[in-house]
Backbone atoms as SQL, in Angstrom:
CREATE TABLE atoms (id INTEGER PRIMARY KEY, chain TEXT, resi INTEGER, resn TEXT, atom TEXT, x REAL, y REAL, z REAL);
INSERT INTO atoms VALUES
  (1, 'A', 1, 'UNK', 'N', -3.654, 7.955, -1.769),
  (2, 'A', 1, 'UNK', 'CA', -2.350, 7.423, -1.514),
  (3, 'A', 1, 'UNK', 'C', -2.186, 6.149, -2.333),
  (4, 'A', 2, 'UNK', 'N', -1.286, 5.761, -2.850),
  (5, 'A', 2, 'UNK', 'CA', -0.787, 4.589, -3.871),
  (6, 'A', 2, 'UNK', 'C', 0.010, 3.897, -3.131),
  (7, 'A', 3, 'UNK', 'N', -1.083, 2.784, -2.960),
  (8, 'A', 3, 'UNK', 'CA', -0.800, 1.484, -2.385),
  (9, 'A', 3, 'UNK', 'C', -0.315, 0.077, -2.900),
  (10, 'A', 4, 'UNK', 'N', 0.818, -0.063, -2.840),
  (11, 'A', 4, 'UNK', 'CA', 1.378, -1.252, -3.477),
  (12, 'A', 4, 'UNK', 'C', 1.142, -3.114, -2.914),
  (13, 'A', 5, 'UNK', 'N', 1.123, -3.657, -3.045),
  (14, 'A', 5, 'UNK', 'CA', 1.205, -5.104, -2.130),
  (15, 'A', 5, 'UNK', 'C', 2.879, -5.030, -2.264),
  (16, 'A', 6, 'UNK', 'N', 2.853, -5.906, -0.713),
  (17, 'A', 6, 'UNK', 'CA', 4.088, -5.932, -0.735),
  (18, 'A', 6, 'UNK', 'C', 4.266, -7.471, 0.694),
  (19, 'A', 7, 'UNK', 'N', 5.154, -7.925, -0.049),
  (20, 'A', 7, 'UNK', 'CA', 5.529, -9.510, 1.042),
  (21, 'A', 7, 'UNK', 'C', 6.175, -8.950, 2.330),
  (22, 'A', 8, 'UNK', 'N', 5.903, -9.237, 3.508),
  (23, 'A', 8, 'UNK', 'CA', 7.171, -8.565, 3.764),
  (24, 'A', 8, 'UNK', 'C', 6.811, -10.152, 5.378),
  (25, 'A', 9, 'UNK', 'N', 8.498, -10.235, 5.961),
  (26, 'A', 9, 'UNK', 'CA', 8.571, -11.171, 7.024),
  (27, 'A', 9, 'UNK', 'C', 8.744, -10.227, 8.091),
  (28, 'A', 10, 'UNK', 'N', 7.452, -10.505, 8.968),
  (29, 'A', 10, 'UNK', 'CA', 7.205, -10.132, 10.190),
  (30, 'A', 10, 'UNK', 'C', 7.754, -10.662, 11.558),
  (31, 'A', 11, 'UNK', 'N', 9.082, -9.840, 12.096),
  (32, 'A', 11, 'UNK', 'CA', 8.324, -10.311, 13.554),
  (33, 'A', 11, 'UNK', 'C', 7.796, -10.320, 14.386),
  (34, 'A', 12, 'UNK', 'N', 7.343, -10.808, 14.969),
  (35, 'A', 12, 'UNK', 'CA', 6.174, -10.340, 16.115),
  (36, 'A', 12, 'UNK', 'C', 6.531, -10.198, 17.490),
  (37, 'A', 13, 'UNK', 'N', 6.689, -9.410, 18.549),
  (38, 'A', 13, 'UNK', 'CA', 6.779, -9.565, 19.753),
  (39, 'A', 13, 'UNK', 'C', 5.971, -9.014, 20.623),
  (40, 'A', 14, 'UNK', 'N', 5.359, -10.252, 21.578),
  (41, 'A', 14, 'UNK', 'CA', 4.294, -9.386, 22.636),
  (42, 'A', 14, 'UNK', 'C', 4.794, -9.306, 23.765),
  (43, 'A', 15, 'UNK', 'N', 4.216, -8.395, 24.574),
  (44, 'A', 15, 'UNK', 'CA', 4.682, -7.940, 25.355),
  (45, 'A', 15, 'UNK', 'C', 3.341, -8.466, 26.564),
  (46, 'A', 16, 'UNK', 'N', 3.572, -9.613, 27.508),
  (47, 'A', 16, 'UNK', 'CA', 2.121, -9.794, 28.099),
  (48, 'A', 16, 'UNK', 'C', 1.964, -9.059, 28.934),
  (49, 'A', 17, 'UNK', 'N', 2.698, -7.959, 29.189),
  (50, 'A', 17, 'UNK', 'CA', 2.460, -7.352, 31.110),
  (51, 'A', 17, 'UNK', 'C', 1.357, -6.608, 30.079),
  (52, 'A', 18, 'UNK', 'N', 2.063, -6.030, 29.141),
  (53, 'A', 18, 'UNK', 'CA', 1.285, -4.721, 28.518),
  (54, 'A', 18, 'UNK', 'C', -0.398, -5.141, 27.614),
  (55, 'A', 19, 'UNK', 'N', -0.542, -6.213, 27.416),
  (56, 'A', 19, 'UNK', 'CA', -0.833, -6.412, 26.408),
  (57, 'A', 19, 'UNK', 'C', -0.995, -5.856, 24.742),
  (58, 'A', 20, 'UNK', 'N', 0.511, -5.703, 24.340),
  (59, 'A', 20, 'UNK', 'CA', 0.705, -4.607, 23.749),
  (60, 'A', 20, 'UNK', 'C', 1.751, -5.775, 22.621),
  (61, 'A', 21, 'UNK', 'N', 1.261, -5.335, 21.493),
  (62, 'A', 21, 'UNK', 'CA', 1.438, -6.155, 19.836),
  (63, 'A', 21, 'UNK', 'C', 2.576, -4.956, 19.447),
  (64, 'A', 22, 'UNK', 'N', 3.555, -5.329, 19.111),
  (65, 'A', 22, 'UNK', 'CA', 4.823, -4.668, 18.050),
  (66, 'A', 22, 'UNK', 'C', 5.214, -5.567, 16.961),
  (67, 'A', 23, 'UNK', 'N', 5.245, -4.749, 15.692),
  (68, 'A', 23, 'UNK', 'CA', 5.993, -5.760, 14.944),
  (69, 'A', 23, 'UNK', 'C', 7.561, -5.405, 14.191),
  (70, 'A', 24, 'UNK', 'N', 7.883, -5.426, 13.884),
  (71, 'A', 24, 'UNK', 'CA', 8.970, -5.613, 13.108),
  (72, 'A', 24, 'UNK', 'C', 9.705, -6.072, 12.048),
  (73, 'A', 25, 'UNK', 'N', 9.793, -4.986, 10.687),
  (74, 'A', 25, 'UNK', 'CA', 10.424, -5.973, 9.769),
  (75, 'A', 25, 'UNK', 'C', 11.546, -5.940, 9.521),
  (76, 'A', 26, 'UNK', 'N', 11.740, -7.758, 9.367),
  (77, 'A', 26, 'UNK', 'CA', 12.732, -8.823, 9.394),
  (78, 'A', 26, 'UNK', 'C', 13.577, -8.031, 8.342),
  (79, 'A', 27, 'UNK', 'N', 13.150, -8.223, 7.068),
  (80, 'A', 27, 'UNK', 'CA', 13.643, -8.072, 5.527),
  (81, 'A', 27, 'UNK', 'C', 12.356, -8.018, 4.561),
  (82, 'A', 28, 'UNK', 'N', 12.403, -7.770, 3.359),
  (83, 'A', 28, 'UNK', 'CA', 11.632, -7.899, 2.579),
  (84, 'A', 28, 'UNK', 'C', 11.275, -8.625, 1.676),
  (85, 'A', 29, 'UNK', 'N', 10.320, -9.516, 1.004),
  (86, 'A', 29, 'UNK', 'CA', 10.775, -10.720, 1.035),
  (87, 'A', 29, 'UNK', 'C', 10.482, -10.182, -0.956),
  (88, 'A', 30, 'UNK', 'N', 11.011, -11.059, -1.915),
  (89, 'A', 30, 'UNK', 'CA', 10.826, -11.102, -3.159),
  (90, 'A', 30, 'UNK', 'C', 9.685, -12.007, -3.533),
  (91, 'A', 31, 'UNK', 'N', 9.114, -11.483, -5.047),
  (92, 'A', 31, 'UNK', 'CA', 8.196, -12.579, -5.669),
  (93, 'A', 31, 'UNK', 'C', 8.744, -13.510, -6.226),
  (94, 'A', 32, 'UNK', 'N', 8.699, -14.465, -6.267),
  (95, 'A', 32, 'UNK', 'CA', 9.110, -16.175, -6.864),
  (96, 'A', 32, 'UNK', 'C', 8.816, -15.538, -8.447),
  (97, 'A', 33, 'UNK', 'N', 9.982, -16.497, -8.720),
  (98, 'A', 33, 'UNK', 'CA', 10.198, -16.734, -10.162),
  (99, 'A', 33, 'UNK', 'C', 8.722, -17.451, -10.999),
  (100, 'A', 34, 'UNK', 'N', 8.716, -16.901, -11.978),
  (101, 'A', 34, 'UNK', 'CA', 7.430, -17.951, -12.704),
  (102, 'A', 34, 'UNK', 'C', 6.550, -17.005, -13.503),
  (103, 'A', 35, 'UNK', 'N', 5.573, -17.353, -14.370),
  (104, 'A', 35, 'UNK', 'CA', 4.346, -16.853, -14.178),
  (105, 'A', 35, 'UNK', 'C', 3.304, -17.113, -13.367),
  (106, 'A', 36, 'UNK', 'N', 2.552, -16.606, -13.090),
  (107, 'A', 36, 'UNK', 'CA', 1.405, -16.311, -12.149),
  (108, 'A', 36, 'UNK', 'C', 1.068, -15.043, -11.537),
  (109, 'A', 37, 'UNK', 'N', -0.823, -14.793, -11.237),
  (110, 'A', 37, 'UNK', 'CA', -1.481, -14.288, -10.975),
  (111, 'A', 37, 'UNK', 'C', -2.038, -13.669, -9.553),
  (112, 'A', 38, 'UNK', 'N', -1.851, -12.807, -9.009),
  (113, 'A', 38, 'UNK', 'CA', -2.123, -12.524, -7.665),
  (114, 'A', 38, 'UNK', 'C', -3.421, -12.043, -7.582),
  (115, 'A', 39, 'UNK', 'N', -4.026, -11.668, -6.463),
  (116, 'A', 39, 'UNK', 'CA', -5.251, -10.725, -6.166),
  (117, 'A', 39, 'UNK', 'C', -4.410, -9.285, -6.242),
  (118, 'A', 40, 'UNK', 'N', -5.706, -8.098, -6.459),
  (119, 'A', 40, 'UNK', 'CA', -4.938, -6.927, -5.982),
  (120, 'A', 40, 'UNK', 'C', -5.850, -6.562, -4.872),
  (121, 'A', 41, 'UNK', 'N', -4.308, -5.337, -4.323),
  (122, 'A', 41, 'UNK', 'CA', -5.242, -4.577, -3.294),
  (123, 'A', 41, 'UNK', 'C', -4.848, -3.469, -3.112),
  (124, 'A', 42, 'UNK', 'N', -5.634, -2.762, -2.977),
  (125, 'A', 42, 'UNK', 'CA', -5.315, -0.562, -3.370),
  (126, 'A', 42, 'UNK', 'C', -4.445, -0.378, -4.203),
  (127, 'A', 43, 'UNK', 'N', -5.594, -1.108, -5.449),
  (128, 'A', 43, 'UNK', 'CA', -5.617, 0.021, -6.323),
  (129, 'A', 43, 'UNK', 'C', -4.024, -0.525, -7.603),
  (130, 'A', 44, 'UNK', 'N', -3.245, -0.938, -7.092),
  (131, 'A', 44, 'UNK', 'CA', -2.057, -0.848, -7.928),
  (132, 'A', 44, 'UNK', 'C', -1.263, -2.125, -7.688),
  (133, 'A', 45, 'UNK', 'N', -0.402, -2.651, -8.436),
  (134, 'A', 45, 'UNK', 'CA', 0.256, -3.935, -8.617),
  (135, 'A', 45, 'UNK', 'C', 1.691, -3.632, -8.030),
  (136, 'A', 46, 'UNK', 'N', 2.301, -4.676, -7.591),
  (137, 'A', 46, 'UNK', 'CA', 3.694, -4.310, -7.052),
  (138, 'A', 46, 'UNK', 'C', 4.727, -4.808, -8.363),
  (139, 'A', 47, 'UNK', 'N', 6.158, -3.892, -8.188),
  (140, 'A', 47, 'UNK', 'CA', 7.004, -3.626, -9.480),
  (141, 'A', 47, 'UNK', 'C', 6.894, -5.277, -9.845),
  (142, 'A', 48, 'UNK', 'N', 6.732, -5.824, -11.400),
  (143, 'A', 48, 'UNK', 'CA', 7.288, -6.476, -12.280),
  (144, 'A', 48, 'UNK', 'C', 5.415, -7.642, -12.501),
  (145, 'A', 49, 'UNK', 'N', 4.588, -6.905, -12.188),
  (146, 'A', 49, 'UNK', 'CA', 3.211, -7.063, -12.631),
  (147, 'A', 49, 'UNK', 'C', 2.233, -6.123, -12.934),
  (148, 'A', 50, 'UNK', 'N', 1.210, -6.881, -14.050),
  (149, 'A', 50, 'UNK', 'CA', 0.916, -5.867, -14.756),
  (150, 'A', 50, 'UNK', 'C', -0.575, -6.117, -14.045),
  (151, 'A', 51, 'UNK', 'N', -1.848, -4.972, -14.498),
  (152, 'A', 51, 'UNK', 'CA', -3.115, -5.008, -13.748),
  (153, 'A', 51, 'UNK', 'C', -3.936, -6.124, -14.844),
  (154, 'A', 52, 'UNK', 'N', -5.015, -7.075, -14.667),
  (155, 'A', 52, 'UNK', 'CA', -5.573, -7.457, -15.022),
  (156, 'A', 52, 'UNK', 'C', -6.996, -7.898, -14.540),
  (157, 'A', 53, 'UNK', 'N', -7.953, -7.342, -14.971),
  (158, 'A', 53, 'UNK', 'CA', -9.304, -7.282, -14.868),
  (159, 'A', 53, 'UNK', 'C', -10.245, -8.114, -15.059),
  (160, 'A', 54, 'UNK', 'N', -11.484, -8.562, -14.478),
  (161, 'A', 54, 'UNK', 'CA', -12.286, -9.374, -15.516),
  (162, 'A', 54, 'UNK', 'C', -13.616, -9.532, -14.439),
  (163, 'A', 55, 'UNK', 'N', -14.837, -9.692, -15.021),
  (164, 'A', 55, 'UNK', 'CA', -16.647, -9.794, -14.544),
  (165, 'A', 55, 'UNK', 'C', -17.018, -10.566, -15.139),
  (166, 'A', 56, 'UNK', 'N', -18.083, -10.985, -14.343),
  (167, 'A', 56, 'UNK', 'CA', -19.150, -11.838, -14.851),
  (168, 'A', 56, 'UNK', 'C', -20.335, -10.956, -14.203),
  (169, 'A', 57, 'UNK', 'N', -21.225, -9.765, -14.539),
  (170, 'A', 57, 'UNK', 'CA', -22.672, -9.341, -14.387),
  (171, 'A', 57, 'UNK', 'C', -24.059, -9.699, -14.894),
  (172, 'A', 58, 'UNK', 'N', -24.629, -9.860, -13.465),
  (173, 'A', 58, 'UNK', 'CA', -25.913, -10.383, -13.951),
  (174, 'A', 58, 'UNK', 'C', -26.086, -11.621, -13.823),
  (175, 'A', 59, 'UNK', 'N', -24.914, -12.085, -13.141),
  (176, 'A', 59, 'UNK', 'CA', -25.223, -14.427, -13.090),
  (177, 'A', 59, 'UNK', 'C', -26.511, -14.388, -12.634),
  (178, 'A', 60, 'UNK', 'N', -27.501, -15.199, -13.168),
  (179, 'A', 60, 'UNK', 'CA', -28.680, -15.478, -12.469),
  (180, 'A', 60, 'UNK', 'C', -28.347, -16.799, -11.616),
  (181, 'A', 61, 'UNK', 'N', -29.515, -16.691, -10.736),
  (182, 'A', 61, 'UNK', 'CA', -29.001, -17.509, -9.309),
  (183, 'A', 61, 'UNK', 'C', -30.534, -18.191, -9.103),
  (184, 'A', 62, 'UNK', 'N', -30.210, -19.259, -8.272),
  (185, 'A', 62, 'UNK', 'CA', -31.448, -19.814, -7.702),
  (186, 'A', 62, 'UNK', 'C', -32.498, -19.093, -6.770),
  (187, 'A', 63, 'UNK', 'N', -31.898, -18.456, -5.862),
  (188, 'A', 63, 'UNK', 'CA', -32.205, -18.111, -4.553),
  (189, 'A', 63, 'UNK', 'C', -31.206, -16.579, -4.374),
  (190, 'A', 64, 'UNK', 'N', -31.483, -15.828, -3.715),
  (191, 'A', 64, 'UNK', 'CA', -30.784, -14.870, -2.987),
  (192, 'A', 64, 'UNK', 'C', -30.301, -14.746, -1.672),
  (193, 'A', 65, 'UNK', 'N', -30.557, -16.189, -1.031),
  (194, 'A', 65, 'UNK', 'CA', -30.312, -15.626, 0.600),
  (195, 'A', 65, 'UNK', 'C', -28.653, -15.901, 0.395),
  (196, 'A', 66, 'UNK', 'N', -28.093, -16.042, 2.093),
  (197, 'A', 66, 'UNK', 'CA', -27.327, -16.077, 1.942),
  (198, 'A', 66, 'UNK', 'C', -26.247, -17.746, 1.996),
  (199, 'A', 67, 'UNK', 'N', -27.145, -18.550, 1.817),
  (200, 'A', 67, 'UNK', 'CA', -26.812, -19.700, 1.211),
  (201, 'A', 67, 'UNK', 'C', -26.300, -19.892, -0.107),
  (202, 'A', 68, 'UNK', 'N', -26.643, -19.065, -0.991),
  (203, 'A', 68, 'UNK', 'CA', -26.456, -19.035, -2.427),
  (204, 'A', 68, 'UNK', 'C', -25.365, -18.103, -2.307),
  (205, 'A', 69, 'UNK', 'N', -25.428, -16.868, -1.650),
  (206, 'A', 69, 'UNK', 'CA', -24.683, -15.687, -1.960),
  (207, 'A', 69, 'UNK', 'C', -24.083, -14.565, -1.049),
  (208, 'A', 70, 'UNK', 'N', -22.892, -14.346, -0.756),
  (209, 'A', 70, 'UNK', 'CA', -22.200, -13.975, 0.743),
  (210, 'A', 70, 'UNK', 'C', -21.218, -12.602, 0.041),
  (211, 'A', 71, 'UNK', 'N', -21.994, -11.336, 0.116),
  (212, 'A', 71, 'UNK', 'CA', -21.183, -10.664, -0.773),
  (213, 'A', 71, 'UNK', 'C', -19.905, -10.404, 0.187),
  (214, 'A', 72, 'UNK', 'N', -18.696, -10.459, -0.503),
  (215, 'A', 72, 'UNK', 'CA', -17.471, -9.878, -0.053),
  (216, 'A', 72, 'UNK', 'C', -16.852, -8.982, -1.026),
  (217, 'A', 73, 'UNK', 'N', -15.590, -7.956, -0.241),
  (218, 'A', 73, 'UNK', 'CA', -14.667, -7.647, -0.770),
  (219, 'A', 73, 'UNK', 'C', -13.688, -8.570, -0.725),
  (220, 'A', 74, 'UNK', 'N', -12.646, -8.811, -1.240),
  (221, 'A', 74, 'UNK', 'CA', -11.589, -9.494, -1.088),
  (222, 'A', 74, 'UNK', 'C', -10.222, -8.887, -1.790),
  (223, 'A', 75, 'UNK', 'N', -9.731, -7.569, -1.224),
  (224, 'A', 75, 'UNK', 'CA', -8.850, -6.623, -2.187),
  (225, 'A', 75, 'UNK', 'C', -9.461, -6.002, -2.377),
  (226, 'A', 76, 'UNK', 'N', -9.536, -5.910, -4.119),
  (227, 'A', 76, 'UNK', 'CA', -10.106, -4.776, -4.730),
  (228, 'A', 76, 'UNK', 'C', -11.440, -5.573, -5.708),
  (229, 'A', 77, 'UNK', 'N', -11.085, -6.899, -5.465),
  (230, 'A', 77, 'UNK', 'CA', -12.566, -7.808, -6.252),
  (231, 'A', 77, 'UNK', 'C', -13.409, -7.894, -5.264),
  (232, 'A', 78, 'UNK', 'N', -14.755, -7.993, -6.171),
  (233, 'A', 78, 'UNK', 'CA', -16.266, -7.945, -5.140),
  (234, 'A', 78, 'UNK', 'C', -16.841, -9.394, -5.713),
  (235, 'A', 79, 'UNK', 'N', -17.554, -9.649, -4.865),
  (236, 'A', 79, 'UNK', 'CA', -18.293, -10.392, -5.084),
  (237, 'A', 79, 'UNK', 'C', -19.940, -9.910, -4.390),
  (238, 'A', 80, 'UNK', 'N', -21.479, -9.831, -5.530),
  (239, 'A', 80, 'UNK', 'CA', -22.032, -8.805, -4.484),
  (240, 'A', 80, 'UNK', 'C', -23.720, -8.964, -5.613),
  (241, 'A', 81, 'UNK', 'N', -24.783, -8.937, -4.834),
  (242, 'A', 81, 'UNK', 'CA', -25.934, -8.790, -5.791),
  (243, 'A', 81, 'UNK', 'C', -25.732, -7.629, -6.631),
  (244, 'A', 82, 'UNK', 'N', -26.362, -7.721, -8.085),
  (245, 'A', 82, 'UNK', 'CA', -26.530, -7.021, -9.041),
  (246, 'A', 82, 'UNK', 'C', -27.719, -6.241, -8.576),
  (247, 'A', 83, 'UNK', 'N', -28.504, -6.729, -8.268),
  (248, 'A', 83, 'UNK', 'CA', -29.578, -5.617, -7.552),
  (249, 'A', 83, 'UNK', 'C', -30.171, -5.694, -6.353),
  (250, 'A', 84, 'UNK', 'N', -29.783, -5.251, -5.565),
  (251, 'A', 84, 'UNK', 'CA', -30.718, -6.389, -4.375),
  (252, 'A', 84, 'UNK', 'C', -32.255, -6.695, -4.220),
  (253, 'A', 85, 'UNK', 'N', -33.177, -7.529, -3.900),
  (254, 'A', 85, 'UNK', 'CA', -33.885, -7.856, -4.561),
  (255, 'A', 85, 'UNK', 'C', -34.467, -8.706, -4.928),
  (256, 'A', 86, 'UNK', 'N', -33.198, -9.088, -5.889),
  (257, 'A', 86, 'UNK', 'CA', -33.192, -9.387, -7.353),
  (258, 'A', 86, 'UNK', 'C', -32.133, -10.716, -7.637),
  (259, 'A', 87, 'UNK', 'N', -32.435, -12.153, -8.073),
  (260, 'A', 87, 'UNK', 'CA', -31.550, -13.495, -8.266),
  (261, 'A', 87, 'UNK', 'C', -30.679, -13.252, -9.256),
  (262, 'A', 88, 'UNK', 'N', -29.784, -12.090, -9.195),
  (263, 'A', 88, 'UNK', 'CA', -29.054, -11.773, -9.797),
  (264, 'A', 88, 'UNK', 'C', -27.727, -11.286, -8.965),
  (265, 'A', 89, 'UNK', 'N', -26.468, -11.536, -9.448),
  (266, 'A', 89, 'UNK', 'CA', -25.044, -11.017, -8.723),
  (267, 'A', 89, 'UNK', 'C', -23.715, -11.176, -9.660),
  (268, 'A', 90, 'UNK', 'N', -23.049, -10.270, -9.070),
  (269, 'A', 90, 'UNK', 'CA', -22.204, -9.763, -10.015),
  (270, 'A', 90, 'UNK', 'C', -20.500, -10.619, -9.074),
  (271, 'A', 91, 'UNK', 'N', -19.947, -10.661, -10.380),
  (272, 'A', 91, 'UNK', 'CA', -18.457, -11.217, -9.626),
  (273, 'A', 91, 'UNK', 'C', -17.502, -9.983, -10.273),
  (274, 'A', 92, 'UNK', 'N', -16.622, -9.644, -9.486),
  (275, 'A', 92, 'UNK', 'CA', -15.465, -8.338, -10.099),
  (276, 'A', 92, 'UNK', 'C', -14.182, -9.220, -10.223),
  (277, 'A', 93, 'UNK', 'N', -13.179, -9.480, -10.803),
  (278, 'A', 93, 'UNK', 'CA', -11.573, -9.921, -10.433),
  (279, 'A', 93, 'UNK', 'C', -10.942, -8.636, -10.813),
  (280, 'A', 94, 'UNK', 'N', -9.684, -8.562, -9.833),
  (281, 'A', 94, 'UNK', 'CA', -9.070, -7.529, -10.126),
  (282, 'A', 94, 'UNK', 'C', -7.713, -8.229, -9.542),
  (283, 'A', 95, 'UNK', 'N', -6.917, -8.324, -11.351),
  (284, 'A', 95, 'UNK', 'CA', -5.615, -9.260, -10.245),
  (285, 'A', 95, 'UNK', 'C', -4.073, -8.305, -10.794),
  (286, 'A', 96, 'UNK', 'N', -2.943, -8.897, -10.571),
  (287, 'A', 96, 'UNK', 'CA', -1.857, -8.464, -11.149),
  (288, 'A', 96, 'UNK', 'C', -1.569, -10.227, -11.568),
  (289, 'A', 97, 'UNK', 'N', -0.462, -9.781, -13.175),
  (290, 'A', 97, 'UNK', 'CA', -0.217, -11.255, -13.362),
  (291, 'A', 97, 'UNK', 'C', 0.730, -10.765, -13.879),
  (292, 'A', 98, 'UNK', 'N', 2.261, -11.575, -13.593),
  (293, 'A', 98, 'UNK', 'CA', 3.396, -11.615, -14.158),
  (294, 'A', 98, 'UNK', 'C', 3.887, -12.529, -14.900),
  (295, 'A', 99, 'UNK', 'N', 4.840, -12.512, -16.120),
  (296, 'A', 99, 'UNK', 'CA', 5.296, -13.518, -17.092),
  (297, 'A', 99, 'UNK', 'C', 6.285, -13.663, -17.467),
  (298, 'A', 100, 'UNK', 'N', 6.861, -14.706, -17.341),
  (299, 'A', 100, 'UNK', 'CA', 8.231, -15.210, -17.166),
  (300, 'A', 100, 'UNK', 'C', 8.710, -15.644, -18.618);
């Protein structure tokens, strides 16, 4: 399935008898004028940005625990050991960037 990012203004209403979360959208909100760079996430950029990529594999590191190194996803970028192991880890970016 092709997943876009998308802004959107939420409202929220709870319901306490139920404890029961609904939301509701407000409107949809637009991207600001300018250039600049977003994160992505599944996979695809929303209309009027383009995909842009970029790594660093293999950073050597001091240490491996997790003081030095906390792998995440964040979107569709990783952050994550190159081998485990091994004082080595890899960074992924995966962004959309638009230009004004």
């Amino acid at each position: 399935m092709k997943t876009t990012i998308l802004a959107l203004m939420l409202l929220v209403v709870v319901q306490s008898y139920t404890h029961k979360m609904t939301c509701e959208v407000e409107e949809e909100a637009t991207w600001p004028a300018g250039s600049y760079c977003i994160l992505r996430a599944g996979g695809s950029c929303p209309p009027g940005f383009s995909p842009y990529d970029g790594y660093i594999r293999s950073i050597k590191m001091f240490n491996e625990t997790p003081k030095y190194l906390k792998p995440a996803n964040i979107g569709d970028s990783v952050i994550k050991h190159h081998v485990v192991g091994h004082k080595d880890s890899d960074l992924y970016l995966r962004g959309c960037c638009k230009f004004s």
